[in-house]
N, C-alpha and C positions, 0 to 999 in steps of 0.2 A: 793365652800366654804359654809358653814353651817353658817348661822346667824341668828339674835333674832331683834326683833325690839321689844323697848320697849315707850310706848306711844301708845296708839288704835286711835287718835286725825285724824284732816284731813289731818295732812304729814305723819304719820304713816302707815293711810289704804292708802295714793296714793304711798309711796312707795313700800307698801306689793303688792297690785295691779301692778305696774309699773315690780318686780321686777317677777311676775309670766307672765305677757305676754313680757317680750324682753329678761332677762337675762336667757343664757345657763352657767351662773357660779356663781352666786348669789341663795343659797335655803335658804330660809326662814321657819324655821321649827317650831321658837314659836315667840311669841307674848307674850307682859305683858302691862295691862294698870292698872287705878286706877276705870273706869267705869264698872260696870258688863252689863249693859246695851247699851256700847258703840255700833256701827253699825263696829267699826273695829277689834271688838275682833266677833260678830258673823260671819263677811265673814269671817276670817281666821277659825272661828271654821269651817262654812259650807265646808271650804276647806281642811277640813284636818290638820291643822294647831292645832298645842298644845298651847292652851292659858290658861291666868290667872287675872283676875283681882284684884291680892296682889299685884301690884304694884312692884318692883325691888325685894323684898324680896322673891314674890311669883315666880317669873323669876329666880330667883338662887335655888331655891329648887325643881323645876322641873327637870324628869330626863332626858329632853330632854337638859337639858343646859349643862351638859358633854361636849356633842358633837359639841356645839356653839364654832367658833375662832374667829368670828367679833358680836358685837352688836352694831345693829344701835339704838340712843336714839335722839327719835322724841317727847322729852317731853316740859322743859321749863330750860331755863338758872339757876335759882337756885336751880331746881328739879338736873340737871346735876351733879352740884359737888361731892353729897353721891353719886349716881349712878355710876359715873366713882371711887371714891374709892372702889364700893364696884367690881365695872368688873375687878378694877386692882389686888386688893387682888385673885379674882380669875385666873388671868390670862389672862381676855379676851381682845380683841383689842377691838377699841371701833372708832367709827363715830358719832362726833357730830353734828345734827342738828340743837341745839340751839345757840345762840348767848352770849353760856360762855366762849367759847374763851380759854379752859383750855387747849388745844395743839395747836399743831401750824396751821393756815389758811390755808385754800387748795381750791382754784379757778381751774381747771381743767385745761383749757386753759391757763393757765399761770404758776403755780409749780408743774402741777400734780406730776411730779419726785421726787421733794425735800423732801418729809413727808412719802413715803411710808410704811418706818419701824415703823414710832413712833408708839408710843403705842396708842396715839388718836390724831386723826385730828379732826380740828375743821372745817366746811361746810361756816363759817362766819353770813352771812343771805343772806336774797331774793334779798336784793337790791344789796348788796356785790358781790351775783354771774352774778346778770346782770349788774353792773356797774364798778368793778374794770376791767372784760377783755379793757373797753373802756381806761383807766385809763393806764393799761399800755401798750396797742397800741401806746397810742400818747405819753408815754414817750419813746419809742423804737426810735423814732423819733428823741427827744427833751427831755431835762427833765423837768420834770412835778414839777414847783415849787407850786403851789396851784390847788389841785381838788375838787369840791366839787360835790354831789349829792342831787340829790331828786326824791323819790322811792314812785308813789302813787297808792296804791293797793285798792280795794274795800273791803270795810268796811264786806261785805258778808264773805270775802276767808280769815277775819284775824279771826282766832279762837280764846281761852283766852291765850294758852300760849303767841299768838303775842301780843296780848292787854299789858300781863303783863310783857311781854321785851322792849317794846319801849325805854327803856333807853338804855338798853345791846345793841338795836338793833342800836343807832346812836352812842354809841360807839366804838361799834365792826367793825359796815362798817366803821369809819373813820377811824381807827386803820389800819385795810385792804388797804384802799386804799392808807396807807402810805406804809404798809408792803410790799404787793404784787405788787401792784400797783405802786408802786416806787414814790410817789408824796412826794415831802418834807411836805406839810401839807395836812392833807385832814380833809374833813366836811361833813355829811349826817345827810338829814332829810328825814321823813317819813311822808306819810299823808295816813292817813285811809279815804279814799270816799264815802262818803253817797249813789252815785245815783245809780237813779234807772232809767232802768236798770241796772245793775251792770257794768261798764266798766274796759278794762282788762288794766292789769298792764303797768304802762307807768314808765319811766326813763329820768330825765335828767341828762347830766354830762357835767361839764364845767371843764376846766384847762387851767391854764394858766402858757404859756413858755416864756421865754427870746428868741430863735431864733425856726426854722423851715422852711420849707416850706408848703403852703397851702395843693398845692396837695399830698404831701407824708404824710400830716395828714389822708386828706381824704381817702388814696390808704394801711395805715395802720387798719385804723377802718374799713374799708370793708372789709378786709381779717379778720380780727377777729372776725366780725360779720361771715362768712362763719365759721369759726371755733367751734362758740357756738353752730352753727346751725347743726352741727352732731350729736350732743345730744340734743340740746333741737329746734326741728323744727319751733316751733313759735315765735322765737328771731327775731327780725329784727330791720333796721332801719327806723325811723315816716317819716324821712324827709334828705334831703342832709346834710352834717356834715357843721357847716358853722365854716368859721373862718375867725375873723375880727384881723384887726392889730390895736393895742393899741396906738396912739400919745403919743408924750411924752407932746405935748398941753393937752392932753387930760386923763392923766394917770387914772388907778385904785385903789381907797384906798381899801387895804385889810389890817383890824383890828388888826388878827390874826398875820398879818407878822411883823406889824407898822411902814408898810412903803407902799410909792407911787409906781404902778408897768407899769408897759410900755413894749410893747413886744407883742403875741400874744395870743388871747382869743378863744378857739377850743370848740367849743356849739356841745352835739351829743343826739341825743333825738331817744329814745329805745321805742318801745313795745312789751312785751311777753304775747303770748297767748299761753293757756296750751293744751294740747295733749285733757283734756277732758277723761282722764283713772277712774277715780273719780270721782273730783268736774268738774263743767261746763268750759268752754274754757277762762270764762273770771279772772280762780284763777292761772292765770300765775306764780305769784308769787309761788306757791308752787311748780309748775309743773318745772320751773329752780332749787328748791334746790332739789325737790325729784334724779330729773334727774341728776343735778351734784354729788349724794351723790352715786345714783346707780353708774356713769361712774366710781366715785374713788373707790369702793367696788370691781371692775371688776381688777381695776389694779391695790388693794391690794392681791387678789385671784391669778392675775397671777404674781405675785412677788414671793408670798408664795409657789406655783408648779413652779416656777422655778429651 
């Protein structure tokens, strides 16, 4: 399948990178940023690659973009919305990597099926793709009446598009984690990390059920964790999943529900490190959405040759 990425940012050039050493069904043949300057508009130029720095406008006027069926938009949540009216006007399918949420969420390991046709899918965010698989594991189980997260990535690997999502971005994951993730309510927060060295992306995700058992929590989130880990190798889990049972002595006030909760509490704590195709090993966060955006692009490619 012939695609375009448009954004030269540091999810743009790790996907164009990502998408030239793994995929035999993903070609990338242009590029469009708003930088002329960028470091991801010169590798694709050094590579062959038709680029532009006119920004969406310059990317539809190229005459390599005929040829385009998928463009990935690795730009910014409010840059997205003209962008996908102007891919739709043309025709094109479209993958979004921002957190606009303008098609429907697509988590790999969990709907990859459900969205193939639409005309755009939306990638959710970083935290989204490494937190709702946990999300709906342990509702597979149980249902997930409250999930919440927190996504803390190194302040190094958040570029400005992330900077300037941060709202979009604890929206859209908790939206996710209702949607996909099956939870009656969900919550995400994000923290950008000062230190130095730069340390790689960590996750936490709590949810809390009315029944289950212990082990088929834990025996759920470790198969999913194997699951992630076919596309993105440096997923794993920090520590044992734990999960404490709630007293009704002892209940949980959750705000959001407005009510006392009692039952069980499933703690699962994540770090992903990145493949290192691009940025260093510790901008995991990117290296989970590049990678879930390339996995869906393969199996919108073989939907379309079918």
């Amino acid at each position: 399948m012939k695609t375009a990425i448009i954004g030269s940012g540091n999810i743009g050039t790790d996907l164009f990178i990502k998408s030239r050493r793994s995929s035999d069904t993903i070609d990338v043949i242009a590029m469009g940023g708003i930088d002329p300057e960028s470091d991801g508009l010169a590798r694709a130029e050094r590579m062959g690659v038709a680029t532009t720095s006119d920004g969406i406008d310059g990317l539809v006027a190229m005459p390599e973009f005929s040829d385009v069926e998928l463009v990935f938009d690795a730009t910014s949540a409010g840059a997205h919305v003209r962008h996908n009216e102007v891919l739709q006007a043309h025709g094109k399918r479209v993958l979004d990597l921002t957190p606009a949420a303008v098609g429907p969420y697509v988590v790999p390991v969990v709907n990859m099926d459900a969205h193939l046709d639409a005309p755009n899918v939306n990638m959710v965010t970083c935290g989204g793709q490494a937190t709702v698989p946990m999300v709906a594991a342990i509702n597979s189980v149980a249902p997930v009446e409250y999930g919440e997260i927190v996504s803390s990535v190194s302040s190094r690997s958040a570029g400005p598009g992330t900077r300037a999502n941060i709202d979009e971005f604890t929206e859209t994951t908790a939206k996710a984690i209702e949607v996909v993730g099956g939870a009656g309510l969900g919550k995400a927060i994000i923290v950008l990390n000062p230190a130095e060295p730069p340390l790689i992306m960590r996750n936490t995700v709590f949810c809390l059920t009315q029944t289950g058992e212990p082990e088929a929590f834990r025996h759920a989130v470790a198969a999913m964790v194997d699951r992630v880990q076919e596309y993105v190798p440096g997923y794993r889990l920090k520590q044992q999943v734990q999960v404490d049972q709630i007293a009704d002595s002892d209940p949980i006030r959750i705000p959001q529900l407005d009510r006392k909760f009692t039952g069980w509490k499933i703690s699962v704590f994540l770090e992903v490190e990145g493949a290192g195709h691009y940025l260093p090993p510790y901008a995991g966060n990117l290296d989970i959405m590049t990678s879930a955006a390339l996995k869906t692009a393969e199996q919108i490619a073989a939907r379309v040759s079918a």
